[in-house]
C-alpha positions as CSV (number, residue, x, y, z in Angstrom):
1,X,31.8,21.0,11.1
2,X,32.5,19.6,7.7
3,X,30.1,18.5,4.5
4,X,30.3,15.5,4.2
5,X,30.4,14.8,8.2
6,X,33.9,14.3,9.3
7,X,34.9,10.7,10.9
8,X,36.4,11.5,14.7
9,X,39.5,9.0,15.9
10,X,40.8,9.6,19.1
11,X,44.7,8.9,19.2
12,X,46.9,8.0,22.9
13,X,50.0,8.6,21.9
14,X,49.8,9.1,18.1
15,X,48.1,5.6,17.8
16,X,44.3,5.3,17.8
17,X,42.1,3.9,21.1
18,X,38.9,4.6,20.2
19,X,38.5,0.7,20.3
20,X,39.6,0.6,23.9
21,X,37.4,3.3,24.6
22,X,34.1,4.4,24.2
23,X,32.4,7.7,23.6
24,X,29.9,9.2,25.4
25,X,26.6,8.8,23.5
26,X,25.6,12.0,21.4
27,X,28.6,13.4,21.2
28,X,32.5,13.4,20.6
29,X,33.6,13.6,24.2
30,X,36.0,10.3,25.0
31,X,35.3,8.4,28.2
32,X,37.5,6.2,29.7
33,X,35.4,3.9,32.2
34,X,38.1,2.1,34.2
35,X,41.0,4.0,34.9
36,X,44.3,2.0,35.6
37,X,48.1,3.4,35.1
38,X,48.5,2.1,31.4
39,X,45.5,4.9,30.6
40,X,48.0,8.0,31.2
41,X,49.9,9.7,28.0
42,X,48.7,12.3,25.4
43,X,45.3,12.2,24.3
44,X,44.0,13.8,20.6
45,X,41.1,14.0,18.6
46,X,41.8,14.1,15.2
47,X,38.6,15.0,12.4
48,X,39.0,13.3,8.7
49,X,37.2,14.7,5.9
50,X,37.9,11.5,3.7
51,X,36.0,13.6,0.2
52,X,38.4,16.6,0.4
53,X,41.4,14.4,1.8
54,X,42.2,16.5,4.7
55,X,42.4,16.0,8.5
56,X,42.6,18.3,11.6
57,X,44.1,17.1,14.9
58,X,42.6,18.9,17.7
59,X,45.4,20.0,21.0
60,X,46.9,17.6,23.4
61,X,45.3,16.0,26.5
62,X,47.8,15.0,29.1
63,X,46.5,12.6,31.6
64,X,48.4,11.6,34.2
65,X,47.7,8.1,36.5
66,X,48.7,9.3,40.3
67,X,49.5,6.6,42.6
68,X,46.8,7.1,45.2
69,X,47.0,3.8,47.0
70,X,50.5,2.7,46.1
71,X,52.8,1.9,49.8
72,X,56.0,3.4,49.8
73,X,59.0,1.0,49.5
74,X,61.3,0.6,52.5
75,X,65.0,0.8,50.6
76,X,67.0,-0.6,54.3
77,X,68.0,-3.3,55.8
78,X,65.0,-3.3,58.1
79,X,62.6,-1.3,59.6
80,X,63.6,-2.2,63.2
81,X,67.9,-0.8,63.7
82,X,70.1,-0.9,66.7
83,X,72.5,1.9,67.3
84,X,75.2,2.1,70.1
85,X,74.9,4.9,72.5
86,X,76.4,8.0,70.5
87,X,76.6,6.4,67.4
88,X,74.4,7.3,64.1
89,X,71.6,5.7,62.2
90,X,69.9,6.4,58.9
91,X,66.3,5.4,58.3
92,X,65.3,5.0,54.3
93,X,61.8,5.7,53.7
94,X,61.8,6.5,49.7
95,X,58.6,6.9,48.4
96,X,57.8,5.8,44.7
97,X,55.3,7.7,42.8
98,X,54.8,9.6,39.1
99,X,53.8,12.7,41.1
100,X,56.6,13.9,43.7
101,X,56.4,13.2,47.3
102,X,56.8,15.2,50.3
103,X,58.2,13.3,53.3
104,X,57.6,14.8,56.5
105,X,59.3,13.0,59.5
106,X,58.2,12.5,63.5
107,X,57.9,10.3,66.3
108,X,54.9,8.4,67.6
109,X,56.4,6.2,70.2
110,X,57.2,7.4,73.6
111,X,53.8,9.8,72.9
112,X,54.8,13.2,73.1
113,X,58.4,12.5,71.6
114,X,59.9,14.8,69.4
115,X,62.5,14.6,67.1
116,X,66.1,15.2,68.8
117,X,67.3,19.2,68.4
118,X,70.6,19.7,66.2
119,X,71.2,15.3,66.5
120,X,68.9,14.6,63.5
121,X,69.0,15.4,59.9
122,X,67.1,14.7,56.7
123,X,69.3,13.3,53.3
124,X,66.5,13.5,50.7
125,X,63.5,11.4,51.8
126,X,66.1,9.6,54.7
127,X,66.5,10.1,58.3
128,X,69.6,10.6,59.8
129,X,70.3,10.4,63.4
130,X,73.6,11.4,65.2
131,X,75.1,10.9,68.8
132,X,72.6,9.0,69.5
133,X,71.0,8.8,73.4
134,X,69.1,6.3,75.4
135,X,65.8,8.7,74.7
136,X,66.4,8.3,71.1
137,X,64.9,4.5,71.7
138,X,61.2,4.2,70.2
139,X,59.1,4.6,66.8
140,X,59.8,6.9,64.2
141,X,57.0,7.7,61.7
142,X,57.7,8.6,57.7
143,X,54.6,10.4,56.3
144,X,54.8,10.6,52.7
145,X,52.3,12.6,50.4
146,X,51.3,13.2,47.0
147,X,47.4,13.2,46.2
148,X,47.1,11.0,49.0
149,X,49.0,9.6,52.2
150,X,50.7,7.1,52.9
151,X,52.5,6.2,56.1
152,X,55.8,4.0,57.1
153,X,57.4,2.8,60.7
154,X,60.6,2.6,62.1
155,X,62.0,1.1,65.6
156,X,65.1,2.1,67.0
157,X,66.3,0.3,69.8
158,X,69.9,1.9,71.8
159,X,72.3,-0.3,72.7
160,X,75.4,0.6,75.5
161,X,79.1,-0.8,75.2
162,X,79.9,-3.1,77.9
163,X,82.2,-2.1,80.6
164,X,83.5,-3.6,83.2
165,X,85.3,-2.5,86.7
166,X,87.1,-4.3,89.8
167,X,86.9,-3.8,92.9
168,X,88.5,-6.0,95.8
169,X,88.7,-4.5,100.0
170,X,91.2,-7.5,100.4
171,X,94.1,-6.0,98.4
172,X,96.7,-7.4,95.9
173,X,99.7,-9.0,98.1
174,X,97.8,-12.2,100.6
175,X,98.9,-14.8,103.2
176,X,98.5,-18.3,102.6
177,X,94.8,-19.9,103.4
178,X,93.1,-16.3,104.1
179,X,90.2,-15.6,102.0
180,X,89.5,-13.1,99.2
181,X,87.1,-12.0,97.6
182,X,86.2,-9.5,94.5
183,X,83.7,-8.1,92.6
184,X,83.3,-7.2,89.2
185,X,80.6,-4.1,88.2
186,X,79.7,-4.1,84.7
187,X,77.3,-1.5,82.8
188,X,75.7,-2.1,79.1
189,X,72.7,-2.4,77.5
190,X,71.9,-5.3,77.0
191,X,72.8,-7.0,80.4
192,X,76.5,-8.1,79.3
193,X,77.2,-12.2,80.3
194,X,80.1,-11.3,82.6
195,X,83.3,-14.0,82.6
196,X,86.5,-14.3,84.7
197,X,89.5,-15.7,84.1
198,X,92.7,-16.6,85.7
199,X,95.8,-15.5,84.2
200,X,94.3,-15.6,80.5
201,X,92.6,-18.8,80.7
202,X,88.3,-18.4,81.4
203,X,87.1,-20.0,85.0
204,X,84.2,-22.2,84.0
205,X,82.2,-24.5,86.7
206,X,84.5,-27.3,86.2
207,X,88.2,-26.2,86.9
208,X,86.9,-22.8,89.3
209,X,85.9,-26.5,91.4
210,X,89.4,-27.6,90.9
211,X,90.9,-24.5,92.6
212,X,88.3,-24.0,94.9
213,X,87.1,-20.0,93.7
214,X,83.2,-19.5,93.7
215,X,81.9,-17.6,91.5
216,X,78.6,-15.8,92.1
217,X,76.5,-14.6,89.2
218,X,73.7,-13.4,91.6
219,X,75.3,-10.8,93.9
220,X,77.9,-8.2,91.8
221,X,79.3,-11.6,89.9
222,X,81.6,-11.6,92.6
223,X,85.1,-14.1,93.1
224,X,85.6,-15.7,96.5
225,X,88.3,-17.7,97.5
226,X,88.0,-19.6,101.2
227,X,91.2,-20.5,101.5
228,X,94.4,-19.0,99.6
229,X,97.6,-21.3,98.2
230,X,100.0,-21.2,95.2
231,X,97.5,-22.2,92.8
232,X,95.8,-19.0,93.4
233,X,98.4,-16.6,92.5
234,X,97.9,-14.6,88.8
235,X,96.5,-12.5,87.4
236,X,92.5,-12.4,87.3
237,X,90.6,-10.5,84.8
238,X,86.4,-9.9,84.4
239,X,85.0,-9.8,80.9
């Protein structure tokens, strides 16, 4: 109290608001009807007696805006990654907010899926997997939380190197005009497109018709040769 009455300004910052705000009617208390992130920052009241000359600036009011719909921000390449069997992957999920985050990390897809024991690490807010296994294939969840929740997905899909592998019950050394035959086994994931070729140089429909060699994608891509002669002899290869 103060004779004569003291005038009230209310300063954000050091600099007065009272025209962007309003106060509640009857009384000194400042309200602040529409709350949006500009709003936050320190809040004073500050009581002029303009006859004696002399002011009195009441304690701070820290208000701080919290981000309780903002959507995390993905920092990766994508949210769907492809890792080959017993390699690594890291999934980003870095959640921007003034208050700090907790990130909390699981699996959703297969149901029942847990995170891999002693394969998977966290780096901050990332996920990092390690040697990873044909299991490790499905949905990942980030669950991030302040004074709300918000939630992020990942997909990771497992990929096997190609191989490849011989196999031929006819033998290496042949007689002119007998048959032979060979087929070529190949794991990977993806299906691998399997190729031969005849001493370095691919067998395609056109010159595997020239020499007279079938080739059958359908059954082990298998090589058959009816009849054997000169132009048969090398050194065939499956890719």
């Amino acid at each position: 109290t103060s004779l004569p009455p003291a005038r009230l300004v209310w300063l954000r910052d050091g600099i007065p608001v009272q025209n962007h705000l309003t106060l509640q009617p009857f009384s000194n208390n400042l309200q602040i009807p529409n709350v949006t992130s500009s709003s936050d920052g320190s809040y004073r009241c500050k009581f002029t007696n303009e006859l004696q000359n002399r002011s009195t600036i009441g304690p701070p009011l820290k208000l701080a805006i919290g981000p309780t719909t903002r959507k995390l921000h993905i920092q990766s390449d994508g949210k769907t990654q492809t890792a080959i069997l017993g390699g690594s992957v890291l999934f980003e999920c870095v959640p921007f907010s003034r208050i700090a985050a907790t990130v909390k990390w699981s699996r959703t897809n297969p149901n029942n899926a847990t995170l891999p024991p002693g394969r998977f690490s966290t780096i901050g807010t990332n996920l990092k997997l390690t040697d990873i296994a044909e299991e490790d294939a499905g949905e990942y969840e980030c669950e991030a939380k302040t004074i709300s929740t918000s939630y992020d997905y990942f997909t990771l899909t497992v990929d096997e190197i190609p191989s490849a592998r011989v196999t031929s019950a006819d033998g290496d050394a042949l007689i002119r005009l007998s048959s032979y035959s060979a087929k070529c086994f190949v794991d990977g994931k993806p299906r691998p497109t399997v190729h031969w070729t005849l001493n370095g140089v691919r067998l395609d429909s056109v010159n595997s018709k020239e020499l007279e060699i079938f080739l059958d994608d359908q059954v082990d891509h298998e090589l058959k040769i009816s009849k054997i002669d000169i132009r048969h002899e090398g050194y065939y290869q499956c890719f």
